[in-house]
Every structure is written in C-alpha cells, then in structure tokens.
N, C-alpha and C positions, 0 to 999 in steps of 0.2 A: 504493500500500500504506500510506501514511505521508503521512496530508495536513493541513497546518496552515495553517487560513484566519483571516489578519488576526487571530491572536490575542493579546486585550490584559491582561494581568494588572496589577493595581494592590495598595498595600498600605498599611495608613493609617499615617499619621506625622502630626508635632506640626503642625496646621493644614490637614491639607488631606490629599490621596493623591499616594502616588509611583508611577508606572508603573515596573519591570523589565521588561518587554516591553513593545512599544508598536507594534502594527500588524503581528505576523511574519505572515508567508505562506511557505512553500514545498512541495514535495512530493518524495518519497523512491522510485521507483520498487521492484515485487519485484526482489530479489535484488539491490540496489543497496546500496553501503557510501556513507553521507553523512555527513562530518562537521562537527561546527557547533563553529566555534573563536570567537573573543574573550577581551578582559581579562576578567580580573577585575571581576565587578558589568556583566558583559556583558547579563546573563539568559540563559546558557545552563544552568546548574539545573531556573532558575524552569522552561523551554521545557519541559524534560525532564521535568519533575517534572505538567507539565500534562498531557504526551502520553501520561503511563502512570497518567494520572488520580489518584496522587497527592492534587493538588489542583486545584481548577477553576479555566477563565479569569472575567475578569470578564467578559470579551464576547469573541468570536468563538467557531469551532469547529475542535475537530481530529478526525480519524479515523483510526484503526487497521483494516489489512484490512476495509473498508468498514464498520467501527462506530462509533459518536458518541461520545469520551470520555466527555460529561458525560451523556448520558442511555441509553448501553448499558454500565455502567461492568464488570458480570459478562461480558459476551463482550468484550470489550477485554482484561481480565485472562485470557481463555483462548487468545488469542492473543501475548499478549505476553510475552517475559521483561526480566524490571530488573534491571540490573547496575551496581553501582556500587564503589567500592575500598574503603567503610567499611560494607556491610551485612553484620548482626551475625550469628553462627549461634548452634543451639541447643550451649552449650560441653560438657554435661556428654554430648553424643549423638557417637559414630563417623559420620565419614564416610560409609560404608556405611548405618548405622543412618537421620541425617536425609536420605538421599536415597529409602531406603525411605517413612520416615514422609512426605515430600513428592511420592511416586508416588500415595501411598496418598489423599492429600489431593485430588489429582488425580483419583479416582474408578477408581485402579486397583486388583483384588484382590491380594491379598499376593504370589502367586506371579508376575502380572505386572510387580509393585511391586518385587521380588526381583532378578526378571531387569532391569528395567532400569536398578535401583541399580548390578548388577553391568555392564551395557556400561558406562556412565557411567565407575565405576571405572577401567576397563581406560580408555577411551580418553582419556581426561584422566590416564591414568599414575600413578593413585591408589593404586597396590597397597601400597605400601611404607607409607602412613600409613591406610589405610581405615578400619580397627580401632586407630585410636587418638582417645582424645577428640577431638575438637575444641578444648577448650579449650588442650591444648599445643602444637597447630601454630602454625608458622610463618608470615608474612603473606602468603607465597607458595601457599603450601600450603590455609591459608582462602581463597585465592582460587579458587583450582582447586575448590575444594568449592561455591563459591558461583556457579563457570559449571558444575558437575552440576546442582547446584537449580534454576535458570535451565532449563538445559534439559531435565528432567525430563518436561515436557509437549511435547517438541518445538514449542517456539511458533514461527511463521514471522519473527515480525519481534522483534526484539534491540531494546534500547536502553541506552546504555552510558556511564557519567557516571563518568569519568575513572578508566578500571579496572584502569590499571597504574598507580595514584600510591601511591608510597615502594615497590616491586617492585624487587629485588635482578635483576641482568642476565638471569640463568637463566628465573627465575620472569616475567619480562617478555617474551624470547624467547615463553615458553608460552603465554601471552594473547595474543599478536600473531599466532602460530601458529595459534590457534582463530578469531580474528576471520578469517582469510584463511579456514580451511579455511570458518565458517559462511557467510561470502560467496561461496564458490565451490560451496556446496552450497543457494543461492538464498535463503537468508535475509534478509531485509531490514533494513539495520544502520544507528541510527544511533547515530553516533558523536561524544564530547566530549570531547577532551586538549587537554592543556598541551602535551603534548609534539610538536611539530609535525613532527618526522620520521618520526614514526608514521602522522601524517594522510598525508602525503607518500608513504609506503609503502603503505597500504591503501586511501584513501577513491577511489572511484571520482567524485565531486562534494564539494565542500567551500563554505559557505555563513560569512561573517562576519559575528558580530553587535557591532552598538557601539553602546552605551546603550540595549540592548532592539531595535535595529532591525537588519533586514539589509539591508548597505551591499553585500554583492558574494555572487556566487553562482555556482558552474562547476566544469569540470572544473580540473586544474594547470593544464593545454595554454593553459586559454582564459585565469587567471588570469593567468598568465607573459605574454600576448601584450598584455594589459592595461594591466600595471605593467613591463615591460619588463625587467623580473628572473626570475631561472630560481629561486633557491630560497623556498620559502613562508615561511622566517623571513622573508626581507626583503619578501616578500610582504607578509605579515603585518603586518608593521611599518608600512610604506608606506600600508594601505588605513585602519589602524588611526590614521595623523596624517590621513588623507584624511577620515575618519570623525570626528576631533574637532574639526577646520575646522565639517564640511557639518554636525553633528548636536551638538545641546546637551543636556545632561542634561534629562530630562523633568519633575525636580523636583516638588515641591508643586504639586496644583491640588485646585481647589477640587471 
C-alpha cells in the first residue's frame, strides 16, 4: 500500500548538497500501523513530506495504493490523508462548517457534504464545540477537527507527523484512540512520534532512521530479540549509538 524505493532527497547548502534521506527503502502493508522513529535531523519529515508529495525526491520513487508520488500527484492526494500537530485550519469557519466546505471540495453535493460533516462530528465527539469558531479552540480540540478533514474522503492510507505533540492527556488519549480504531478498521498508517510509548502501543512494524538511513526495521518481538532489551526507549537508544558508530552524516557533496 505504502512503498518507498531507495529514496534520496538532497538540499543545497554552502558548497555543495546535503542529503536528509539517503537510500530509504521500505514498505507498509494495507491495514498495517508503521512507524518510522529517529532523532532529530533523522529525515523523518523530509520521508513524510515526500510520500504525501508534498515535495519530491531527488531520485528514487514512492507509491501510495499503487500511484507514483511524483508523476500521479492528483490520485495520491485522493487516496491519502496528512496529519500533522501544526496544520493550520480555516479560524474564522465552525467545525461543522470547514468539514462541510472540505466534503464539498471533495466533489460531494451539499446534502452529502452535510451528512458526512455531521458523522465526522458525532464520532470524533465534536458536539460540544462544532458550532464554534475554530479560531477559539483548544489545541486539542483543533486537533480532533483536523483528523475530521483528514478523513473526510475516507482515504485508505493515513500519514501522520507527530500528531499528539504538546496534547494535554485527554486530548492524546483521543488521537491514540483513532489511530487504533483507523488500524483496526484497515487503514494503512504511517506513523512518526517522539513519543515512543505510543509507537510501542500501536505500530504493528517500526522502522529506525539515522542520518537519513534505515538502520533496523521489525516488529517489537523481533526488535527486542535483536538488542536484547524489552523496552523501545532502550531500544531506541541502543540502535541509535549503533547507528552513529556504523553511519556518518552525509554532509556536503559535490
């Protein structure tokens, strides 16, 4: 469902190009939760931001539900939703009102635009703020509005760039609740946090990337049996001093 071959993105700096990804390869099965963790300056953005076209690689290819980022970039975007913890909504629009205006967009008529602003609503718990701007919710509360527009189109495959960062317990609960239920209702999910009790609780496969590359790739099961530690922080940690041994920054080239 989710296939990234050898993709290399570069970006120019003083003298030469830097690579942020350098060689990724992997693939995300339907209805499988993947998440792709690393530091900081990992290139898990950049990944992300390639696979939902975004922007393009400098070389290789990706595909969503059998389309080519870079050269079917309109069926990519009708199969895909982008989730991130800072995308902006229309402020001065209700809840209710921008998930109409984005059914509508979507190429639905008003009354089916209607109805399924209003499931959206209900099932994301929206009632209490629907009819209130957007500009005076809560960062919890825009959140919940930005996984309605997301899924608006029913897109089968999710992609999700750290979408409980600064979520207050409640409203994190809420997000980690949707990601479960869209994985168990076969959506194909991938996933990028910081917070690795979450990856630990939802991803069915979890991929490490360090200095643009992926150094380990598996289920916990197989990770643990690896590194001989059972929790992914020290997982984590472990593959990540293993990764700054084996792998040097890709720095300037010509």
């Amino acid at each position: 469902m989710v296939v990234a071959d050898n993709l290399v993105k570069s970006f120019p700096v003083a003298g030469g190009q830097k690579r942020a990804v350098d060689g990724l390869s992997f693939r995300v099965a339907r209805g499988e939760i993947f998440g792709l963790l690393g530091p900081n300056g990992a290139g898990k953005t950049t990944t992300l931001r390639m696979l939902s076209g975004m922007i393009l690689p400098t070389s290789g290819s990706a595909r969503l539900a059998g389309y080519d980022v870079a050269t079917q970039p309109f069926e990519v975007k009708r199969v895909l939703g982008f989730l991130t913890a800072n995308t902006g909504l229309y402020l001065r629009l209700t809840p209710r009102e921008l998930l109409q205006y984005f059914a509508e967009l979507h190429g639905m008529d008003r009354p089916a635009a209607r109805r399924r602003a209003e499931h959206l609503v209900n099932w994301l718990d929206m009632r209490e703020f629907a009819d209130l701007r957007c500009g005076s919710l809560s960062t919890g509360q825009r959140q919940r509005v930005n996984i309605g527009r997301v899924l608006v189109a029913d897109p089968p495959v999710l992609v999700m760039d750290e979408p409980t960062l600064g979520l207050d317990v409640i409203s994190n609960r809420l997000i980690l609740d949707f990601i479960r239920r869209a994985g168990d209702e076969g959506k194909t999910i991938l996933l990028s946090t910081h917070y690795l009790d979450e990856a630990e609780l939802l991803c069915d496969r979890i991929g490490f990337l360090h200095h643009g590359r992926l150094i380990a790739e598996g289920t916990l099961e197989e990770l643990q049996r690896r590194t001989g530690l059972s929790r992914l922080s020290a997982i984590f940690l472990k593959l990540a001093a293993e990764g700054a041994e084996a792998t040097a920054p890709a720095g300037a080239v010509s």
